[in-house]
C-alpha positions in Angstrom: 51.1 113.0 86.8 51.6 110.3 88.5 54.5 109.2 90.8 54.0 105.2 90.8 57.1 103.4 90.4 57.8 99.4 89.4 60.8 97.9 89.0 60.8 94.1 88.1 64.3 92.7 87.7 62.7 89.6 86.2 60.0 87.8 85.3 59.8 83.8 85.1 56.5 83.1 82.6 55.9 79.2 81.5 54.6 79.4 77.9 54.4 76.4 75.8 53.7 76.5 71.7 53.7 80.2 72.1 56.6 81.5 69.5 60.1 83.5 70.6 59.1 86.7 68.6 55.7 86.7 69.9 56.9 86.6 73.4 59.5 89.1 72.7 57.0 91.5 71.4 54.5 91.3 74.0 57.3 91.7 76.9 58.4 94.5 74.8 55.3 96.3 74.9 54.3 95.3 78.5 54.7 98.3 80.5 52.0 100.5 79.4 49.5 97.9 79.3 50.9 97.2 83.4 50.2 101.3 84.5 47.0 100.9 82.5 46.0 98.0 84.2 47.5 99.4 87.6 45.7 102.5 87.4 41.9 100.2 86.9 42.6 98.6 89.8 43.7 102.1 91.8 46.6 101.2 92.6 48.1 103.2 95.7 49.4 106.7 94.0 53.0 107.6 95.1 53.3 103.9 95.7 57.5 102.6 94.6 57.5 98.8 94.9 60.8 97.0 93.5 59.9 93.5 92.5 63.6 91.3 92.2 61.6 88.3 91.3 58.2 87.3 89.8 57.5 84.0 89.5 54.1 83.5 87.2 53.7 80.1 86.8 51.9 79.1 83.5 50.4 81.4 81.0 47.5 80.4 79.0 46.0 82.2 75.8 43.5 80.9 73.5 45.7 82.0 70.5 49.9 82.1 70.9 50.3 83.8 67.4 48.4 86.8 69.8 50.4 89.5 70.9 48.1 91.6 72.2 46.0 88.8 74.3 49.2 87.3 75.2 50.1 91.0 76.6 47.3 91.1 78.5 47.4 87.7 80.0 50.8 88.5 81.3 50.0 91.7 82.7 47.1 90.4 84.5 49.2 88.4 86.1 51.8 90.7 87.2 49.1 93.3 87.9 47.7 90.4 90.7 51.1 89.8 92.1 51.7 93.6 92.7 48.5 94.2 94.4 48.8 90.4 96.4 52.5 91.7 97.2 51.3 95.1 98.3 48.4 93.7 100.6 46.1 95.4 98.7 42.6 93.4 97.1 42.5 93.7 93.3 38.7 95.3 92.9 35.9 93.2 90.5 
């Protein structure tokens, strides 16, 4: 098991003509698609980062009725912010 800890106070996403339950649902369901994500990208094990504020700027998705692409557009983001913050290269 792993011992990987991220705590993100808030998150500041700009998402225009993407509806309020959409958004709600993907945030909702963010986290395992984040360790998922984390663990691709071997992310230091045993690693705790606390995040107070994460500023990601504009999210684009081909279709904002998407939950599941929205979901992974946003945790790509956070996933690149984590690893930038962490001085750590995300792999290709």
């Amino acid at each position: 098991m792993s011992n990987n800890h991220i705590h993100i106070d808030r998150i500041h996403i700009n998402g225009q003509g993407i509806p309020p339950p959409v958004a709600q649902t993907a945030a909702q369901s963010l986290g395992q698609e984040l360790l998922t994500g984390l663990a691709q990208q071997h992310w230091s094990l045993g690693q705790t980062r606390s995040i107070e504020d994460l500023q990601l700027g504009t999210i684009s998705v081909k279709n904002a009725r998407d939950v599941r692409e929205l979901r992974q557009a946003i945790a790509q983001a956070v996933i690149q912010k984590i690893i930038t913050q962490s001085g750590r290269r995300q792999r290709s």
